[in-house]
BAGUZA-783461 format. One record per residue (C-alpha): residue number from 1; residue in one letter; chain; x, y, z. Coordinates in pm, 1 decimal, m for minus. Example, Ala and Ser with C-alpha at 12.3 -4.5 7.8 and 13.67 -1.06 7.14 Angstrom:
# BAGUZA-783461
+-----+------+------+----------+----------+----------+
| pos | code | unit |       xx |       yy |       zz |
+-----+------+------+----------+----------+----------+
|   1 |    A |    A |   1230.0 |   m450.0 |    780.0 |
|   2 |    S |    A |   1367.0 |   m106.0 |    714.0 |
+-----+------+------+----------+----------+----------+
This chain:
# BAGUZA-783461
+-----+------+------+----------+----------+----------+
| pos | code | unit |       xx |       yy |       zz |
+-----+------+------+----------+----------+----------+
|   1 |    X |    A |  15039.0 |    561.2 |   6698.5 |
|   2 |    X |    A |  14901.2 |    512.9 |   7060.2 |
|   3 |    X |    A |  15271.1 |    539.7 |   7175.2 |
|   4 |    X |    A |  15354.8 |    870.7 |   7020.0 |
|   5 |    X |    A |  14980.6 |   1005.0 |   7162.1 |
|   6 |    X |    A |  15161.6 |    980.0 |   7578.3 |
|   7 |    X |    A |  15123.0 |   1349.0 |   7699.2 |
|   8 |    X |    A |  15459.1 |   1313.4 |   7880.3 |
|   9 |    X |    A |  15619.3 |   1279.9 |   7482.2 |
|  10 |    X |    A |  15452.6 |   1602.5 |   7425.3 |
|  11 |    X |    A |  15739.8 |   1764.9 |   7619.2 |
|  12 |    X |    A |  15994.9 |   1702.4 |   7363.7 |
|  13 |    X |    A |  15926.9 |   1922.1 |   7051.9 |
|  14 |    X |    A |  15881.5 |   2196.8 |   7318.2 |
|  15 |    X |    A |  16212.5 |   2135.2 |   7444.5 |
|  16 |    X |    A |  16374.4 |   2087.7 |   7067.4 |
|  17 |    X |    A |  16188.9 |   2382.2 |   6966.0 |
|  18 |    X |    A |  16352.5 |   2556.2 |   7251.7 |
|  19 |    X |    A |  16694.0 |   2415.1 |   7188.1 |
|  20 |    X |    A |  16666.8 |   2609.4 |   6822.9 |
|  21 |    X |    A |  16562.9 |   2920.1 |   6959.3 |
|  22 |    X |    A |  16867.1 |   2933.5 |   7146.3 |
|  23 |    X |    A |  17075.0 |   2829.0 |   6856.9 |
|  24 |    X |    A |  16888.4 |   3126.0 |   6690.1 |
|  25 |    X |    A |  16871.6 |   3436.5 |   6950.5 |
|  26 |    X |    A |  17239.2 |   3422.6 |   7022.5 |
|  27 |    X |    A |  17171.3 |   3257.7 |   7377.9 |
|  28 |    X |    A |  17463.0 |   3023.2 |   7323.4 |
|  29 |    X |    A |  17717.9 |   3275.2 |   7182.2 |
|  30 |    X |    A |  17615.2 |   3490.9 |   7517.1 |
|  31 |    X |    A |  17711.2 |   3111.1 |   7737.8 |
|  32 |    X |    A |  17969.2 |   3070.4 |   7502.5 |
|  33 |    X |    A |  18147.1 |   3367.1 |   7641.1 |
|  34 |    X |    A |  18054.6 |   3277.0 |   8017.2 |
|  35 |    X |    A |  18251.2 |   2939.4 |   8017.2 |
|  36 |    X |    A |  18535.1 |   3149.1 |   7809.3 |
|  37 |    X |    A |  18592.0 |   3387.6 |   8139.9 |
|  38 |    X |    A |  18568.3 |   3052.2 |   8343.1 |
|  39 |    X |    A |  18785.6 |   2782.6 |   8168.9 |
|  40 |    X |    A |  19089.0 |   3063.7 |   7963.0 |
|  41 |    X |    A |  19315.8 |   2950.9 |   8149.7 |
|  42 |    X |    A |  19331.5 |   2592.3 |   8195.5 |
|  43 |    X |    A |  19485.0 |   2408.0 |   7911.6 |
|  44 |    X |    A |  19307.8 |   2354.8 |   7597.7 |
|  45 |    X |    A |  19136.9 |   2646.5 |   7622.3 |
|  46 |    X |    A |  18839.5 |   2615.3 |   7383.5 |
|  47 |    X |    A |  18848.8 |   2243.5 |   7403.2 |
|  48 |    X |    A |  18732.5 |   2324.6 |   7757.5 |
|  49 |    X |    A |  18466.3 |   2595.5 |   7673.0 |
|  50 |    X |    A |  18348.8 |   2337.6 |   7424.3 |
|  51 |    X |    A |  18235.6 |   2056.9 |   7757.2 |
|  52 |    X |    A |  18104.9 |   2346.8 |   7953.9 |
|  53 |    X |    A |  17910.3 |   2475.0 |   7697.8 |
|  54 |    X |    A |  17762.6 |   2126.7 |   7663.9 |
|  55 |    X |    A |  17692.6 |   2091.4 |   7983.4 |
|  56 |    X |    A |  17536.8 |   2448.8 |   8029.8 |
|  57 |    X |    A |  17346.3 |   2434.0 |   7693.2 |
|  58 |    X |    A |  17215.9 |   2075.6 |   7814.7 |
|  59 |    X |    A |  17025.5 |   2257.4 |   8054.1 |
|  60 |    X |    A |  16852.1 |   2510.5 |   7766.8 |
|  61 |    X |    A |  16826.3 |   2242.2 |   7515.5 |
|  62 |    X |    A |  16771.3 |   1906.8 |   7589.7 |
|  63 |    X |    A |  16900.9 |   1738.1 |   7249.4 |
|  64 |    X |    A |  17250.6 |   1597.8 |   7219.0 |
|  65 |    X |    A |  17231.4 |   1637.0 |   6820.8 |
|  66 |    X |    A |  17144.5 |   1952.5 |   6819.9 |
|  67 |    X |    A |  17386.5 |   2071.6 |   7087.9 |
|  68 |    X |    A |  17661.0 |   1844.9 |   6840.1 |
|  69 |    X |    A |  17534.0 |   2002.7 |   6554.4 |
|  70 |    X |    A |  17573.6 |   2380.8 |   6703.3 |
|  71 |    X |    A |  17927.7 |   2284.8 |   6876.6 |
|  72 |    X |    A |  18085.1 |   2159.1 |   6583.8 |
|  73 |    X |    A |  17945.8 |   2493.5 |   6355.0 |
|  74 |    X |    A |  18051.2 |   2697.0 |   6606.6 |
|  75 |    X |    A |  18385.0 |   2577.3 |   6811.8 |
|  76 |    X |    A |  18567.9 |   2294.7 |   6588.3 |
|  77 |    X |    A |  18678.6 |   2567.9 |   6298.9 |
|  78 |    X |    A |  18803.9 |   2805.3 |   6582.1 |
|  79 |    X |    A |  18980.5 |   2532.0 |   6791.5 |
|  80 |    X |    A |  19124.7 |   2446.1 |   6473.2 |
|  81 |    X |    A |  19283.9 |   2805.0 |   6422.0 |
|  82 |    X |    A |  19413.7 |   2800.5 |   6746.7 |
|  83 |    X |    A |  19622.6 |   2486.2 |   6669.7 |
|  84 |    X |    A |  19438.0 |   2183.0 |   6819.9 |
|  85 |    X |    A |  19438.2 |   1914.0 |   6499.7 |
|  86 |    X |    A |  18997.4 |   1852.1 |   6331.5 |
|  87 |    X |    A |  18986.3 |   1516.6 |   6524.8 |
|  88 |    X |    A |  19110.5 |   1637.0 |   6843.7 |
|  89 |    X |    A |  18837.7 |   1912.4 |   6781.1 |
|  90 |    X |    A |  18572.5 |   1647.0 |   6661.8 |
|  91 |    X |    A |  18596.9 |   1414.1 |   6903.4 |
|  92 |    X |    A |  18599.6 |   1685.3 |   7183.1 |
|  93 |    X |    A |  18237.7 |   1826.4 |   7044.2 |
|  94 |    X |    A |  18107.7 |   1488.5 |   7013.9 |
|  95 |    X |    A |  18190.3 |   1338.2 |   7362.6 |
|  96 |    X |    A |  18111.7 |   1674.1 |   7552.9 |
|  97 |    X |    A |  17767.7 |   1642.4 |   7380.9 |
|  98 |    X |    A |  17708.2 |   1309.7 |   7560.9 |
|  99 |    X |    A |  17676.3 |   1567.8 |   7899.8 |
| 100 |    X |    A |  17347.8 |   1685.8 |   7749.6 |
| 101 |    X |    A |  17115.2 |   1393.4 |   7793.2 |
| 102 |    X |    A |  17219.9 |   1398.4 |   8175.8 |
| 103 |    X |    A |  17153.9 |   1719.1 |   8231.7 |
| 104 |    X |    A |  16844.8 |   1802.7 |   8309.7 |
| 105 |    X |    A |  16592.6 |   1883.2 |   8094.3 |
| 106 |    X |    A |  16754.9 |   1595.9 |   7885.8 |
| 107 |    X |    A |  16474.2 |   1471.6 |   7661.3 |
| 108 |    X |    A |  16609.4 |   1081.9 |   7744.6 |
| 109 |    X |    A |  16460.5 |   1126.7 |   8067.1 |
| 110 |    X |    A |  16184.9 |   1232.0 |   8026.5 |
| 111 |    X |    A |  16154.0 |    940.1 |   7742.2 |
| 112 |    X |    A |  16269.8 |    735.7 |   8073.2 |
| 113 |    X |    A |  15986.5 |    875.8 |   8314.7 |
| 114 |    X |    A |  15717.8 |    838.9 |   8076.4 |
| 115 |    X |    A |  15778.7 |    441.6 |   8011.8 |
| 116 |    X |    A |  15867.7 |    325.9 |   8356.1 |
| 117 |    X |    A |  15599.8 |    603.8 |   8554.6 |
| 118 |    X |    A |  15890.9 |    726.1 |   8769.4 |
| 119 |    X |    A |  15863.0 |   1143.9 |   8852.4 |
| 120 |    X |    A |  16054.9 |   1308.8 |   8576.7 |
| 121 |    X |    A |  16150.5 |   1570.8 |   8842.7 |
| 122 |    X |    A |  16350.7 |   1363.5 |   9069.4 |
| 123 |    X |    A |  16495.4 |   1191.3 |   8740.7 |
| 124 |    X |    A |  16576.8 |   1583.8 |   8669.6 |
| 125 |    X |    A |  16706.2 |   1638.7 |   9005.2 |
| 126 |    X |    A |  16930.3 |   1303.0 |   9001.3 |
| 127 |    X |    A |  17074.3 |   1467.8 |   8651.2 |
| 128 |    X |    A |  17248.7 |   1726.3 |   8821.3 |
| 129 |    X |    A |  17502.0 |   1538.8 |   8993.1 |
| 130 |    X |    A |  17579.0 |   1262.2 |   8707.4 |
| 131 |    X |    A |  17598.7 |   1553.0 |   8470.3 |
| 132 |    X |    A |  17862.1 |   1734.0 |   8664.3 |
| 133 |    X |    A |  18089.6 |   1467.5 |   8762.0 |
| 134 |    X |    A |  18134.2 |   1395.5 |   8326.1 |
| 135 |    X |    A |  18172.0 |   1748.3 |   8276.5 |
| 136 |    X |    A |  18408.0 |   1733.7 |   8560.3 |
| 137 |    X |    A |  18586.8 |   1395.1 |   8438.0 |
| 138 |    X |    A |  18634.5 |   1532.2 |   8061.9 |
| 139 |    X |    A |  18793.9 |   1842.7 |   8146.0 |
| 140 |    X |    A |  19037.8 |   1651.6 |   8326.8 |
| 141 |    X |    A |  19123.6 |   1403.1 |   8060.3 |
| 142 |    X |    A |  19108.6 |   1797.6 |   7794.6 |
| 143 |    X |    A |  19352.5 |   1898.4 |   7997.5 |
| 144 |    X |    A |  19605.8 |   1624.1 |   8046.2 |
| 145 |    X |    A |  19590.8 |   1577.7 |   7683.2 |
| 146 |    X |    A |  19629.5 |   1912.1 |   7607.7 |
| 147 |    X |    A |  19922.0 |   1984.6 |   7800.1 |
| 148 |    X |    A |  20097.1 |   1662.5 |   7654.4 |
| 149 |    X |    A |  20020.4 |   1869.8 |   7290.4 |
| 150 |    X |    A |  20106.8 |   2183.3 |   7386.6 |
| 151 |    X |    A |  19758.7 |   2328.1 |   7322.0 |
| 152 |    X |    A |  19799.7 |   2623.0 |   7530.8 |
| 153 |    X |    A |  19528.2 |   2799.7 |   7752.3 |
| 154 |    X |    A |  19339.6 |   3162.8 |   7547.7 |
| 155 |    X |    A |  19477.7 |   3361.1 |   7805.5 |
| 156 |    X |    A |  19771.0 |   3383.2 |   8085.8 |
| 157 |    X |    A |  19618.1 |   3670.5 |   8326.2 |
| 158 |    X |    A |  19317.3 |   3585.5 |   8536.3 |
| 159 |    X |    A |  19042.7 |   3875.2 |   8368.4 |
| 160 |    X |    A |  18952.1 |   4188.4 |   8563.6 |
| 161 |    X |    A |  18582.9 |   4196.2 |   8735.6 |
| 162 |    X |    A |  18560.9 |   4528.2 |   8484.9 |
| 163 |    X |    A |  18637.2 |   4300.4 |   8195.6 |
| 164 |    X |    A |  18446.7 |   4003.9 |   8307.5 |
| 165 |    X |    A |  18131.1 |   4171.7 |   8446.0 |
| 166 |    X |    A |  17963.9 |   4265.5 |   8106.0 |
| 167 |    X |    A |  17958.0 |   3904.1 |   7988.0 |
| 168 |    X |    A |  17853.4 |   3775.1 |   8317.1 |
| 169 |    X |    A |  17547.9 |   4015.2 |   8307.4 |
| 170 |    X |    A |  17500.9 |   3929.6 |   7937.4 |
| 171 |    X |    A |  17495.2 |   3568.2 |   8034.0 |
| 172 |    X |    A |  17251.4 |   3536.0 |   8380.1 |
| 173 |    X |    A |  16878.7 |   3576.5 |   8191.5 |
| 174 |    X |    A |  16963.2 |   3261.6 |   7963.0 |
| 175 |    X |    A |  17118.7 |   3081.1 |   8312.2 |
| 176 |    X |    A |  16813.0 |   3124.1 |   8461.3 |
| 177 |    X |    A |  16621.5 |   2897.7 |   8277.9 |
| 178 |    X |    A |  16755.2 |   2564.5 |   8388.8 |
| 179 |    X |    A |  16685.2 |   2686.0 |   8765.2 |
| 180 |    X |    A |  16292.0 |   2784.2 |   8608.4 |
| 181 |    X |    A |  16258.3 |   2452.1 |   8497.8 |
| 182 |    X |    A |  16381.9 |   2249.9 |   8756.7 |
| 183 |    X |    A |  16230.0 |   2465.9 |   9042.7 |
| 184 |    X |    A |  15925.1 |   2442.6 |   8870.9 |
| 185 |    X |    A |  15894.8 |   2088.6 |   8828.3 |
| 186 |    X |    A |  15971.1 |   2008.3 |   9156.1 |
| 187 |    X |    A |  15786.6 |   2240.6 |   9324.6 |
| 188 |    X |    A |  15480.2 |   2146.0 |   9095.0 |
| 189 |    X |    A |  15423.1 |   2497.7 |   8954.2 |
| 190 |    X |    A |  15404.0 |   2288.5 |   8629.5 |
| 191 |    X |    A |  15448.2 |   1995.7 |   8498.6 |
| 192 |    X |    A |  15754.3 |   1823.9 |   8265.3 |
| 193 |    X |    A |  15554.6 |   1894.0 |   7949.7 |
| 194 |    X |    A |  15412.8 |   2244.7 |   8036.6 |
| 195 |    X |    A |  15811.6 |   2295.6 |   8152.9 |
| 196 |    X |    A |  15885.1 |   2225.5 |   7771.6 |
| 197 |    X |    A |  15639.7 |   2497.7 |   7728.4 |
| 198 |    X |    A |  15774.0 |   2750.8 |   7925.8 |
| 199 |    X |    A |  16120.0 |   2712.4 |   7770.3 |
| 200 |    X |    A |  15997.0 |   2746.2 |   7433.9 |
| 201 |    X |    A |  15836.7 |   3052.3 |   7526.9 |
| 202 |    X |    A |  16142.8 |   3209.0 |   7734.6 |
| 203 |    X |    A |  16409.3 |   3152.9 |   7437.8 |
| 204 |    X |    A |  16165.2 |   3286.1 |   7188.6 |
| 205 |    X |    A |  16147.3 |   3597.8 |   7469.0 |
| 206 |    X |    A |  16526.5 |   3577.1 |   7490.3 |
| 207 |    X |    A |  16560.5 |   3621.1 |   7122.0 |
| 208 |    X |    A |  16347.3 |   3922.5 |   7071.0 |
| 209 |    X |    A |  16485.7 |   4082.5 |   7397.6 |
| 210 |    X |    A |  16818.1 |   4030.2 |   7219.1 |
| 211 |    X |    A |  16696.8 |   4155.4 |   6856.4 |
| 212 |    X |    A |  16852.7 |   3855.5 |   6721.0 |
| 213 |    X |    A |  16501.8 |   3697.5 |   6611.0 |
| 214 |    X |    A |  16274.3 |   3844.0 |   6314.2 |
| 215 |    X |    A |  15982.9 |   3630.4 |   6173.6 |
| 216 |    X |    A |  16226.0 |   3454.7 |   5898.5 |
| 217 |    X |    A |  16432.8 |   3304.8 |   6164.6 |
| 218 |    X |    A |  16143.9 |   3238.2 |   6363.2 |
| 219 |    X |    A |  15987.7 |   3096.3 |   6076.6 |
| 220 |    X |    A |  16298.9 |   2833.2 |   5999.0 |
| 221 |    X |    A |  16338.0 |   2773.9 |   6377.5 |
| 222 |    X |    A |  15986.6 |   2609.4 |   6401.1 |
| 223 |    X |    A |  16055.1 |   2447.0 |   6055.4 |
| 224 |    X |    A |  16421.2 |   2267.6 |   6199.7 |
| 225 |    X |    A |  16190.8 |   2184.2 |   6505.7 |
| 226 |    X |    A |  15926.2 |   2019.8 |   6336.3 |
| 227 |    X |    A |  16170.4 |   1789.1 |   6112.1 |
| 228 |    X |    A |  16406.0 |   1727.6 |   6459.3 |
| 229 |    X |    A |  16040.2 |   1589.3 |   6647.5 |
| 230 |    X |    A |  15910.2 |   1411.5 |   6353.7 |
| 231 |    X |    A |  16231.0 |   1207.3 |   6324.7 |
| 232 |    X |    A |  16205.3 |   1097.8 |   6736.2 |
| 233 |    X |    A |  15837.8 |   1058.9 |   6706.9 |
| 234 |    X |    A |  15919.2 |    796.9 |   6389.0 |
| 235 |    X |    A |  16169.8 |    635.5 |   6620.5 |
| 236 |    X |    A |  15989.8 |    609.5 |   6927.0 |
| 237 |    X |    A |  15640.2 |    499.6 |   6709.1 |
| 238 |    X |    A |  15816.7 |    205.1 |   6509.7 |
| 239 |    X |    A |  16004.7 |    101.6 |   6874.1 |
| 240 |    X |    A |  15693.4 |     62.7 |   7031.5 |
| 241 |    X |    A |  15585.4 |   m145.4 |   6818.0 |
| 242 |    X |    A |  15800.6 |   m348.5 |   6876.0 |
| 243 |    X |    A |  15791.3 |   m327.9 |   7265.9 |
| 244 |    X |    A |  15441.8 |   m443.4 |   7186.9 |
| 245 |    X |    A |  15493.5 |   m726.0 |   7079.8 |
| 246 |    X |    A |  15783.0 |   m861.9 |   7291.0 |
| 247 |    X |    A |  15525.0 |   m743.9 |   7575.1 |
| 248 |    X |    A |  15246.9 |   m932.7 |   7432.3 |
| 249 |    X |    A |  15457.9 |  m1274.4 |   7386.6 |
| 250 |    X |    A |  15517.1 |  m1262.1 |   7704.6 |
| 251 |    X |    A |  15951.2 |  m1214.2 |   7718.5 |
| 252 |    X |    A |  16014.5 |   m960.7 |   8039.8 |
| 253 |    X |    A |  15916.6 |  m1201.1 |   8231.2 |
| 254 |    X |    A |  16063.1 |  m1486.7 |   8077.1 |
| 255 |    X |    A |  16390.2 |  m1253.0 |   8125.9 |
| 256 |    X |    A |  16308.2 |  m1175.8 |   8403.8 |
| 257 |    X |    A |  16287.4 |  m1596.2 |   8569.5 |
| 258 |    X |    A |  16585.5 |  m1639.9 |   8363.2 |
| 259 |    X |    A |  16769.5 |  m1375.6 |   8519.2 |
| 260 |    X |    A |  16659.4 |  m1463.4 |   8900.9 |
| 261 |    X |    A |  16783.7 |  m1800.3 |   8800.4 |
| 262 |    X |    A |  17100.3 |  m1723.6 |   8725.3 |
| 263 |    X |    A |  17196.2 |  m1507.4 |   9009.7 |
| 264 |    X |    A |  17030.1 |  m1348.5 |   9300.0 |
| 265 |    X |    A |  17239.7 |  m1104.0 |   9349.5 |
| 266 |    X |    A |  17123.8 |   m720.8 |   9256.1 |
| 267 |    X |    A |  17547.7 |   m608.2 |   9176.2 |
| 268 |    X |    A |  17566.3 |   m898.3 |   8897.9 |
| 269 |    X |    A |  17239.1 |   m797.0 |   8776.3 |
| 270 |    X |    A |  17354.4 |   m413.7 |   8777.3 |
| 271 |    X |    A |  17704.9 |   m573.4 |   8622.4 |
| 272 |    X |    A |  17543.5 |   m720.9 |   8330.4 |
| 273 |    X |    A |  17333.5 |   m470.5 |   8280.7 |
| 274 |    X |    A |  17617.5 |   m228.1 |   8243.3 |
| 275 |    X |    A |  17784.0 |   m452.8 |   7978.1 |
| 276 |    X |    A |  17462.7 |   m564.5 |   7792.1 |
| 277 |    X |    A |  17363.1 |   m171.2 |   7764.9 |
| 278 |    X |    A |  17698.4 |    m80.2 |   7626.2 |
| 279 |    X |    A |  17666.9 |   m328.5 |   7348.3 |
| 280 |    X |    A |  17321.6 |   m241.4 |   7284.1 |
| 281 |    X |    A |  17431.3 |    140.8 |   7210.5 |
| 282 |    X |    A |  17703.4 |     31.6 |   6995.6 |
| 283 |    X |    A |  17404.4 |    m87.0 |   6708.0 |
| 284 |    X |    A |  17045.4 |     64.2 |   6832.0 |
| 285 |    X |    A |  16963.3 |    443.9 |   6897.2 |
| 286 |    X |    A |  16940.1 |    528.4 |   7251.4 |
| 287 |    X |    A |  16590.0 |    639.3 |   7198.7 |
| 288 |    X |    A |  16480.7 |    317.8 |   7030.2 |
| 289 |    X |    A |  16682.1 |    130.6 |   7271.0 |
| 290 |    X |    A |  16520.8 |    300.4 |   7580.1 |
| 291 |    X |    A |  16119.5 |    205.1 |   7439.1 |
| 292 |    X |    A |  16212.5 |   m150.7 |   7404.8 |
| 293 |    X |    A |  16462.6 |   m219.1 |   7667.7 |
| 294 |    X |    A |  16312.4 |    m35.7 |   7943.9 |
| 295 |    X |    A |  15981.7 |   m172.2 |   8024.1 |
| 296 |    X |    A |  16207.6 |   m523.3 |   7969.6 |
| 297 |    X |    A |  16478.7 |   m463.3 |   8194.1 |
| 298 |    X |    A |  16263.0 |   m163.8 |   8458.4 |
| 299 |    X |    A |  16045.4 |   m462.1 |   8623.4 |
| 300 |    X |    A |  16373.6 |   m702.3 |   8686.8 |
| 301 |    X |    A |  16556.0 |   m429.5 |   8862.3 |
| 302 |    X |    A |  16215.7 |   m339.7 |   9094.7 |
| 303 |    X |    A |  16216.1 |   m757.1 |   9203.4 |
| 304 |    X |    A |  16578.3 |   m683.6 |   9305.4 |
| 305 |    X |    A |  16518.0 |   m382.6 |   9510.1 |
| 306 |    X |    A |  16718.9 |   m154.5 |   9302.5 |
| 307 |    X |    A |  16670.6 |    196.1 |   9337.9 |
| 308 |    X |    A |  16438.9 |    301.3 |   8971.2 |
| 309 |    X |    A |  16602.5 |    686.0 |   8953.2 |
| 310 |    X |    A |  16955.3 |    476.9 |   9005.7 |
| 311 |    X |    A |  16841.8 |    209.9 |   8752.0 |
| 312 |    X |    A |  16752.4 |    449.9 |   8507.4 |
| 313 |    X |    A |  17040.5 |    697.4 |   8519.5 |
| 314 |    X |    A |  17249.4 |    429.9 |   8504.3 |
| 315 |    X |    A |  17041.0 |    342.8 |   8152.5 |
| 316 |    X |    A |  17044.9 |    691.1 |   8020.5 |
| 317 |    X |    A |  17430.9 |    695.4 |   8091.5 |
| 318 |    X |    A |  17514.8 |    407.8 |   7907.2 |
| 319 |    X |    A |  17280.2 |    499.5 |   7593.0 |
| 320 |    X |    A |  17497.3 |    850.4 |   7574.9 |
| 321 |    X |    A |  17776.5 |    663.8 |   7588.1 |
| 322 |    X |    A |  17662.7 |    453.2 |   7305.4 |
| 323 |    X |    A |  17571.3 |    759.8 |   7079.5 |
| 324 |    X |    A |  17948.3 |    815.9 |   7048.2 |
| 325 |    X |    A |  18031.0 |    434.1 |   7043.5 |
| 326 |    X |    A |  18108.5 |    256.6 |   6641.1 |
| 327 |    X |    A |  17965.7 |    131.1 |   6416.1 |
| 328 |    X |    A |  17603.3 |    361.3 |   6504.4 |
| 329 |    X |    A |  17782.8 |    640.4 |   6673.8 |
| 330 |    X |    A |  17470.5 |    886.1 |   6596.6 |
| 331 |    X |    A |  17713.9 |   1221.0 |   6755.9 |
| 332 |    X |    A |  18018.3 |   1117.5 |   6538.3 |
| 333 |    X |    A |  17837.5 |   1110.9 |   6277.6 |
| 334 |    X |    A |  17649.0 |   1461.0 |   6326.1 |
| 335 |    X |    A |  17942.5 |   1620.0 |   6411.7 |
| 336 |    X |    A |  18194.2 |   1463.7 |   6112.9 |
| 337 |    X |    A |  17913.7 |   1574.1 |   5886.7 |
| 338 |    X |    A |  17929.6 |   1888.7 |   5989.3 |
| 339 |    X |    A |  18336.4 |   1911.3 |   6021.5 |
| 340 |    X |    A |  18406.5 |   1747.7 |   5750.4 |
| 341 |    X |    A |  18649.3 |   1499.1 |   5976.4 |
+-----+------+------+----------+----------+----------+
């Protein structure tokens, strides 16, 4: 109970809840439309728009699932009619929605800042980069693929400004957000939590700017929220319990001598790391691996000298990497359900 009381944690059903609202006020069919006038005409066509959208709604959002969830509702049936076969489609949704942990505000790191007392900001800031260079790396691998299958681009002719302008100015109010958040943060207008806040706020504003949001869908947007936090908050309570107890019998810093012993050197530590992180996501979700692996593993990589925002990117990468790994793949699974694959 004492775990799920940290006000840090209190930034995630802010950020959920704002995730929905988006869902809701037709934010992401607005973005949706955005990464359609940038990515027509490279091959695979929506495949693309489906990682940009991931990576631009993991800036609004925050939650992989949900951004799965949305994806697969919204993209897989039309990718489908444009030719591209359900697990080509599938598998697309679920990997680009590995982006959205990265990508600041991703609610992983600011699970991450809260257990090892690092600045969620900078861990925000650090995002940026990793985030891109996936987005950057799966459109890559969408396109090679694509070409080999012949799924052809939406369009041929690069789009007019007069054509493109109207979704560009339909699109800039929702791509603010991610620069409010992140500006704010780490220019200490506010803090991670009250950041949560404000985004909550702004898509509920978006929606009724829009006239896409009446009290009903307000009503089962705080309702989807609710049961989305309560099912992390179960998680993250019943892993720190256990975290309590390997603290309390003492095993970081067993680990820790047992690791010095068998090599001094920070790259073999940051080697088996890598592997033991990628096995862990294969059978424990990434939240639940983050509350008991983290304060293990954080304190080993400070008495090498490791960078901590390095260290833990480099542990929120490999846990969304996990979330689409088998037998536990949590995003195959969300997005099969919903896709029937």
């Amino acid at each position: 109970v004492s775990a799920i009381q940290n006000p840090s944690l209190m930034a995630i059903p802010f950020f959920v809840c704002a995730g929905v609202f988006m869902n809701y006020s037709g934010v992401t069919r607005r973005i949706m439309a955005l990464c359609d006038v940038l990515t027509g005409r490279l091959w695979g066509g929506l495949a693309q728009v489906n990682v940009l959208l991931s990576t631009l709604m993991g800036g609004l959002s925050g939650s992989s699932l949900a951004d799965a969830a949305m994806e697969a509702r919204m993209l897989v049936p039309e990718m489908e009619k444009k030719g591209m076969s359900k697990a080509f489609s599938s598998v697309v949704t679920a990997a680009s929605a590995m982006i959205t942990p990265i990508i600041p505000p991703g609610i992983a790191m600011i699970l991450c800042g809260s257990l090892a007392n690092v600045s969620i900001g900078k861990l925000f800031v650090s995002g940026i980069g990793v985030g891109i260079l996936l987005c950057a790396g799966e459109m890559i691998t969408v396109s090679i693929i694509s070409k080999k299958r012949g799924y052809a681009p939406t369009r041929q002719s690069r789009l007019n400004w007069g054509e493109a302008a109207p979704v560009i100015k339909d699109s800039i109010l929702p791509m603010c957000l991610p620069v409010i958040i992140i500006g704010g943060v780490r220019l200490g207008v506010f803090t991670a939590t009250e950041a949560g806040a404000v985004a909550a706020v702004y898509s509920v504003m978006l929606g009724l700017l829009y006239r896409e949001l009446d009290w009903k869908t307000i009503k089962n947007g705080l309702k989807e929220a609710v049961l989305s936090t309560a099912s992390i908050m179960l998680i993250i309570g019943a892993a720190s319990a256990l975290s309590w107890i390997l603290t309390k019998e003492q095993i970081p810093q067993m680990l820790t001598q047992g690791m010095l012993a068998v090599s001094g050197n920070k790259y073999v530590f940051l080697l088996l790391c890598n592997l033991f992180l990628l096995f862990v996501g294969m059978f424990i979700e990434g939240n639940a691996a983050m509350i008991i692996l983290v304060p293990l593993l954080f304190p080993i990589a400070q008495s090498y000298q490791i960078n901590e925002i390095q260290f833990l990117m480099m542990f929120i990468f490999n846990m969304a990497i996990g979330s689409m790994s088998p037998p536990m793949g949590t995003l195959m699974f969300v997005v099969c359900g919903e896709t029937k694959c």
